[in-house]
N, C-alpha and C positions, 0 to 999 in steps of 0.2 A: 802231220797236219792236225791242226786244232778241228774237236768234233763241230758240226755245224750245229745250228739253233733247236734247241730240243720242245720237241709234243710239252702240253696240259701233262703235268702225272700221271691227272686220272682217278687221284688219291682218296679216296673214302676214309673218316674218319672213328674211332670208336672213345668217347670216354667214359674211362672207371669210374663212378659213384659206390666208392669203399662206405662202409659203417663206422670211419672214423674213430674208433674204440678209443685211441689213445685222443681224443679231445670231447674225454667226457668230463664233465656233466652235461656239455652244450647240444652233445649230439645223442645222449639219453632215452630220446622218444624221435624214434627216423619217422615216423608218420606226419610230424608235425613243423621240424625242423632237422631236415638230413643234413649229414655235412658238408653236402655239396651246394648247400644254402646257407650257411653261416658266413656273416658277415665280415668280409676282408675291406678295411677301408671306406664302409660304408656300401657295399657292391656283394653281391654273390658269389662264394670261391668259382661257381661253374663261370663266372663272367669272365675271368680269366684266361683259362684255358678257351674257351668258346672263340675269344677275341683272338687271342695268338692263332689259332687255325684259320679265322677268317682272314686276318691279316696275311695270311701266306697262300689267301685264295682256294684254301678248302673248303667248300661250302656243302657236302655233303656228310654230314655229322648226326651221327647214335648216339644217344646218351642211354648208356647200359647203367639201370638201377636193381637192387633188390624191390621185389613188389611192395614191401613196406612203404619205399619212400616213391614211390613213383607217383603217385596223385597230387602230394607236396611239387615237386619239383616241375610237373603238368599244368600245375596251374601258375607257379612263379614265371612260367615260360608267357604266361599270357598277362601275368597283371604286373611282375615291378616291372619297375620304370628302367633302371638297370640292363635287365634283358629281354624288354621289347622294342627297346631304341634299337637292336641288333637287327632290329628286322631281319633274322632267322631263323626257319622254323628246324629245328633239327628233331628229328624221331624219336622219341622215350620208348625202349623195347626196357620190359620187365620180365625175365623167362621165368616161368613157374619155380625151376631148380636152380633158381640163384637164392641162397642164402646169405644170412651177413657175414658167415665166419667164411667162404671159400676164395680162393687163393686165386690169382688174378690168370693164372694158366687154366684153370678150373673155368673159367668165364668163358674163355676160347674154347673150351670143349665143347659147352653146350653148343644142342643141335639148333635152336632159335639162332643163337647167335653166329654159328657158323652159314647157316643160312642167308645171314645176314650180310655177312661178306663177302664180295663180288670182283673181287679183283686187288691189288694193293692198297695197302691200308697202314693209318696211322693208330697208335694207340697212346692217350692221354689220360692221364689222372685227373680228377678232380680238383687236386691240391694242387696244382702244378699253376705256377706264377715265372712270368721270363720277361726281360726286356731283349732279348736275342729276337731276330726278326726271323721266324717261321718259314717267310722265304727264300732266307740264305741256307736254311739246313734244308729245304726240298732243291734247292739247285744244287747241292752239292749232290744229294744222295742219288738224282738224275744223271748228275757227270759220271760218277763213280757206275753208277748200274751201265752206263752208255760202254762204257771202256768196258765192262764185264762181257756185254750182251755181242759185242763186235768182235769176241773172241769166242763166240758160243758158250758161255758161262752161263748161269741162272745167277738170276740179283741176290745182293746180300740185304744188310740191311743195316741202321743207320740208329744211334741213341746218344743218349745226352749225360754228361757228369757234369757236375761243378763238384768244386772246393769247399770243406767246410773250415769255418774260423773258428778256430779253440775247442772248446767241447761242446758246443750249440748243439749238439744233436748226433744221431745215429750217423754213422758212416759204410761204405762197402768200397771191398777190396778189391781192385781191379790191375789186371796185367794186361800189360800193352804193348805193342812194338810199332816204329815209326813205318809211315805211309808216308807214299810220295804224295806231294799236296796237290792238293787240286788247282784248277785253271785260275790267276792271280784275280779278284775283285768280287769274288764270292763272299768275302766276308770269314768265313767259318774255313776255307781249305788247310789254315796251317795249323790248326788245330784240329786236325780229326788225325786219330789212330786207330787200330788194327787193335780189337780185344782177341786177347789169347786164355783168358780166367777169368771170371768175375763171379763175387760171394758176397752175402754182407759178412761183416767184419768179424760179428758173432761167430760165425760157422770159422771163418780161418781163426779166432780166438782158443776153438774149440781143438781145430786141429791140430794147434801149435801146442797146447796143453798136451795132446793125446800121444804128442813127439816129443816130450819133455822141452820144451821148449826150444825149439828149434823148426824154424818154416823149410820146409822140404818140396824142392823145384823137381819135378820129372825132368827125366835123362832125354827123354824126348823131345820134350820144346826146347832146350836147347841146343840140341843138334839143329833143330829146324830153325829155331831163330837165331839163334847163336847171343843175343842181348836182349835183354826183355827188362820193363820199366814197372816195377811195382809201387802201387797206391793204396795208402791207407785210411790218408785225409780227404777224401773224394764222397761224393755222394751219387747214387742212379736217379736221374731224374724222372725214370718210369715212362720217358717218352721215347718212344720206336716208331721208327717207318720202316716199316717189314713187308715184305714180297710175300703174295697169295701164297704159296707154299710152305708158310711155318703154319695156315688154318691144318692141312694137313699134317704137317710134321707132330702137332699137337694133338690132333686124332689120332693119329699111330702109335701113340705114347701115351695112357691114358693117367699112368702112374703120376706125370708132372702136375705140383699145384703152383709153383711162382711165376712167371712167365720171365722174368730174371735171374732164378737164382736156378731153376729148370729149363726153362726151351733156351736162354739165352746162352746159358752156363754149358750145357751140355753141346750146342752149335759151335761154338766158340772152340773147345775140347776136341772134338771130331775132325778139326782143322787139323790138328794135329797130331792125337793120338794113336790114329794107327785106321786098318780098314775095319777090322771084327766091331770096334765100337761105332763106326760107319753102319755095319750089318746090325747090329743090336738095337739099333735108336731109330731104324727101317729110311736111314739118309740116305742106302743107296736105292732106294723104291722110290722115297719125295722124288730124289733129286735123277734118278734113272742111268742108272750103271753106267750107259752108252759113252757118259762124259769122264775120257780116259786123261785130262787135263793134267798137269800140277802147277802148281803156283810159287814164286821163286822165296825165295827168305829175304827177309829183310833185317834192318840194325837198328836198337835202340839202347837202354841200358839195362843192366842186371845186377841185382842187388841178392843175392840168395845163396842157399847151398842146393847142390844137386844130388838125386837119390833115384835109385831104378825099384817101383814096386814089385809087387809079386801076384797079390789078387784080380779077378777079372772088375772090371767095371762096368756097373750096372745103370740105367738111364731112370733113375729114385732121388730122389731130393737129399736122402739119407746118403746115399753112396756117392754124390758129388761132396760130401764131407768127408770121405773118406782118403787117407795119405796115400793110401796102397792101389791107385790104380795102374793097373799092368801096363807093360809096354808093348806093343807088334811092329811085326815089318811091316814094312810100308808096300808088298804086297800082299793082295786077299787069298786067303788060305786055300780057293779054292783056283788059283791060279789068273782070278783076273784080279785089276786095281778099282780103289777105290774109287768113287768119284768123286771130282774136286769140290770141295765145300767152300763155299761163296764166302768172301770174309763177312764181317761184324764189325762197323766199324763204332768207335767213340769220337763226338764231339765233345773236347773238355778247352773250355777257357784258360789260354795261355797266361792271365794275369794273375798276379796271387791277388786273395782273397781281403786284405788289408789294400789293395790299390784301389785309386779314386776310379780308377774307368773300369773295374771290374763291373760286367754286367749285370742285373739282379735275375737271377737263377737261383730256384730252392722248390721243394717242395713244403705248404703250410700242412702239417699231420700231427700241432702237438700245439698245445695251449700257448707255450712260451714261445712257436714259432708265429701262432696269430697275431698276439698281442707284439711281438717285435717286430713284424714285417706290416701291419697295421700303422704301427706309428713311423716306420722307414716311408710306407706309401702317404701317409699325412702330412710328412715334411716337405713334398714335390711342391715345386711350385706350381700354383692353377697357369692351365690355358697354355702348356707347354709340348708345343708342334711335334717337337722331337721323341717325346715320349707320349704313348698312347694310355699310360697308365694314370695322367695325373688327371683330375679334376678340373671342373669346369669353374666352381668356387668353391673356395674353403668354408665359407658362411652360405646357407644356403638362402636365398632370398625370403623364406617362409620363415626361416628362423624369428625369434621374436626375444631380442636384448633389451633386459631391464637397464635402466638406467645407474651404473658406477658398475657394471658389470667389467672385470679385466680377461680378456681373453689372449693368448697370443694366437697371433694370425699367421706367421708363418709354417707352424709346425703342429695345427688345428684343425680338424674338420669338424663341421655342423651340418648333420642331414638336413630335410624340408621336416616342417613342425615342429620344431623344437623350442621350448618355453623356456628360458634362463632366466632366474630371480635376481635381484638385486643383490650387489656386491659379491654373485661367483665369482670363484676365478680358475679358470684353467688352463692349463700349460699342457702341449707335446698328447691330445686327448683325440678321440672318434667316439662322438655322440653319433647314436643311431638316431631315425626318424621316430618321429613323434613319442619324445621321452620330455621328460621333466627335471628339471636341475634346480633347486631350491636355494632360498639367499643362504650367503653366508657359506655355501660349498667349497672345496677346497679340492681340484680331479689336478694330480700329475701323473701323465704316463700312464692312462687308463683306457680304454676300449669299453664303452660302454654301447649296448645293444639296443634294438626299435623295440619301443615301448615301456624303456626304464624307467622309473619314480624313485628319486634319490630327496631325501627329505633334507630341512634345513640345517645346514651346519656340518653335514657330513663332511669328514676328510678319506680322501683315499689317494693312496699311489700304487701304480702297480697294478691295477685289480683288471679286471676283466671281470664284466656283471653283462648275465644272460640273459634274450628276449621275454620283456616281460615282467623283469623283477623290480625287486621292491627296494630301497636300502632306508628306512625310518629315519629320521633325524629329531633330535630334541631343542633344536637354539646352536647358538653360535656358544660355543666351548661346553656343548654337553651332548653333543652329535656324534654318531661312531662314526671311530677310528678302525679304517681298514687298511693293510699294506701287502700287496701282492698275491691278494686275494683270489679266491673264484667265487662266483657265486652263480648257481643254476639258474636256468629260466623257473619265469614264475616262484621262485622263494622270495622267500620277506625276512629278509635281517633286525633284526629287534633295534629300537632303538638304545643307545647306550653301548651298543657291540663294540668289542675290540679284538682284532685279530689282526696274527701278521704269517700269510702262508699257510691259511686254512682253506678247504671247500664248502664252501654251503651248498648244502642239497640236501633232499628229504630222504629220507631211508624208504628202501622196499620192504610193505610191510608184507611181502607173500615171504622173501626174504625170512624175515624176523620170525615170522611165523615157524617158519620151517624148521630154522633154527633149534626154536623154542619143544617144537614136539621131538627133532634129533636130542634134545637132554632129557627132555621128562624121558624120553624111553631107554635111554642111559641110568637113567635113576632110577627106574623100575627095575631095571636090569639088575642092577646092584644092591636094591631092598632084596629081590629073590635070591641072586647068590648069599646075601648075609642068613637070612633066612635058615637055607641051605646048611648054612656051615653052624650054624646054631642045632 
């Protein structure tokens, strides 16, 4: 009998505001412009992710910052335009013990933030951009917990990969085994699988080195699974819908920092590997001995060699890198069994990455991902029902076009205030709000930010130029030449510049400084030893 009509979730939401490291120079100064502010499209990366939750009827949403950027992002909630159209107000929790370098498991530990958490909950990145409708993966992950909970199981929990195309970007390694699909009209059921491993690619890079090349499968999961499907050109999209018991599982465990490559990685594992690591990771405490379950095996494919380690495995970031994790019986040493561990499941898009109806799924974490998924979102047509992600106009009414100005309009955006001089011209571009484009300009393929000054005659392709800045111009054929450029906020490029694949940014003179006394006190050093030897 098909389940009847399922309850509200219930789903509380949490999104990551990372320190964006890897898209610096933009994100440089979190106090002023975090990167959960930098502009995708004309829009704020949080408007993104913000939007996909709402659209799936989550309206109770955290936005967890480091205290750096929290008054930034506090007050963009009240003044752009962008994210007060959303009319909603979602919480900014800043915990004292959130710093910029800790690791997204690390976030779940604190005590603010666990407090926070009140029942099943979603977690979202910052960076996280999707045309996938939000609430076909909250129906699936409902049916799938329904069918758990009617067997007295605890829920699993539910995440997302997509495909990456060529080498665009970091990848993780993920092993999977087929599930039976879900109820037909959801949208996402015949793509969701059963993770059994996932790493990023770095770590399985490492491990295959460490094996002289060669990837070595436990003797275990294929017994259990008997076929298992590994992925290399995949990517995490860092979004879960997790069941109130990983807030604990993550207390119990205080050593995990990823929340992917540790609580996911090691849940995942536990499926399989045996009970002592059940006992080690305190699963049979979450999850409470009582459930004497097992779960049947299922079939997919396998592509590996097989190997039985010998060392114990330990629930460390470090030791899920590790080839040698042991095997057990499948019963607990102390005469009782494990208890069943809830699967993990993956949604990954069944189209490759090259096909036109491939959904837009990726994470923005990297200069060249901004500036390509900026200009993939500028080419949408405006006013487009089906997609929630395009624009209402590509020229903004406030804009203000000089007269022989050539712009192309299909593949173009123009924020509100924007002053364009006579005889620009720009192709496939996002001007941000109230910037300046000077006659005689020459923008293909650029992302240019709110409150740029680009002087006359400048040519650029490629570039991405930061809130604020400045680019000189000297006249038409004496203007810099820029090509795939960065340039910080607030810097001023000389007129006359020419570069192709540089950053401009101002150097740290605490930096230099530092620097400069680490050799003068090397060169003391070594007047004294010659001294010495004299």
């Amino acid at each position: 009998m098909a389940p009847g009509p399922f309850p509200s979730p219930g789903l509380q939401a949490l999104i990551l505001c990372g320190p964006g490291l890897s898209l610096t120079p933009f994100t440089s100064h979190p106090s002023t412009l975090p990167k959960a502010l930098l502009p995708l499209a004309n829009r704020p990366l949080l408007w993104y992710p913000l939007t996909w939750l709402l659209r799936a009827g989550i309206t109770h949403i955290t936005i967890i910052t480091p205290p750096e950027a929290a008054d930034a992002i506090t007050a963009a909630l009240k003044t752009h335009p962008a994210l007060t159209e959303l009319r909603v107000k979602p919480e900014v929790l800043a915990p004292k013990g959130l710093g910029m370098e800790m690791g997204t498991a690390g976030v779940l530990g604190l005590e603010e933030v666990r407090s926070a958490v009140k029942g099943d909950f979603v977690v979202v990145g910052c960076d996280f951009v999707c045309e996938v409708e939000g609430k076909a993966l909250v129906q699936e992950w409902q049916r799938r917990n329904f069918l758990l909970a009617s067997g007295g199981g605890r829920k699993g929990g539910l995440g997302m990969f997509y495909p990456v195309e060529g080498k665009k970007g970091e990848t993780d390694f993920l092993a999977t085994v087929a599930e039976q699909a879900g109820r037909a009209g959801n949208g996402v059921g015949s793509g969701v699988e059963r993770v059994v491993a996932c790493m990023p690619s770095d770590t399985l890079k490492d491990r295959v080195e460490e094996d002289g090349g060669v990837l070595r499968v436990r003797q275990r999961l294929m017994q259990r699974f008997g076929q298992v499907k590994l992925r290399t050109r995949h990517r995490d999209a860092h979004v879960y819908f997790l069941p109130h018991w990983v807030m604990e599982f993550v207390r119990r465990n205080p050593g995990f920092e990823s929340l992917s490559e540790d609580v996911l990685g090691w849940w995942v594992k536990a499926g399989w590997q045996g009970p002592e690591l059940v006992e080690k990771l305190a699963l049979n405490e979450v999850l409470g001995a009582a459930d004497h379950r097992s779960t049947a095996a299922v079939d997919g494919e396998y592509d590996g060699q097989e190997s039985q380690g010998t060392e114990n495995a330990r629930p460390t970031a470090s030791a899920l890198s590790s080839t040698n994790a042991s095997i057990h019986p499948q019963t607990h040493h102390q005469g009782q069994q494990a208890p069943s561990i809830p699967p993990f499941l993956a949604y990954i898009p069944p189209s490759s990455p090259t096909s036109p109806n491939m959904p837009l799924i990726l994470r923005v974490d990297t200069t060249p991902a901004l500036l390509r998924t900026t200009l993939s979102l500028a080419a949408l047509p405006p006013n487009t029902p089906t997609n929630p992600l395009a624009h209402q106009h590509k020229i903004h009414p406030s804009a203000t076009l000089a007269p022989q100005t050539r712009i192309s309009p299909d593949d173009t955006l123009i924020a509100p205030n924007v002053l364009i001089a006579s005889r620009a011209n720009l192709k496939n571009c996002v001007i941000g709000a109230n910037s300046s484009i000077g006659g005689d300009v020459r923008l293909t393929g650029c992302l240019v930010m709110e409150g740029v000054t680009i002087g006359e005659g400048v040519v650029m392709t490629g570039c991405v130029i930061g809130k604020g800045a400045k680019v000189e111009g000297g006249g038409k054929g004496k203007g810099t030449k820029l090509v795939e450029c960065e340039v910080a906020p607030l810097f001023v490029v000389e007129a006359g510049t020419e570069g192709k694949g540089e950053k401009f940014m101002a150097f740290e003179t605490g930096e230099m400084d530092g620097e400069g006394d680490e050799d003068a006190e090397n060169d003391e050093e070594s007047e004294e030893e010659e001294e010495d030897e004299e």
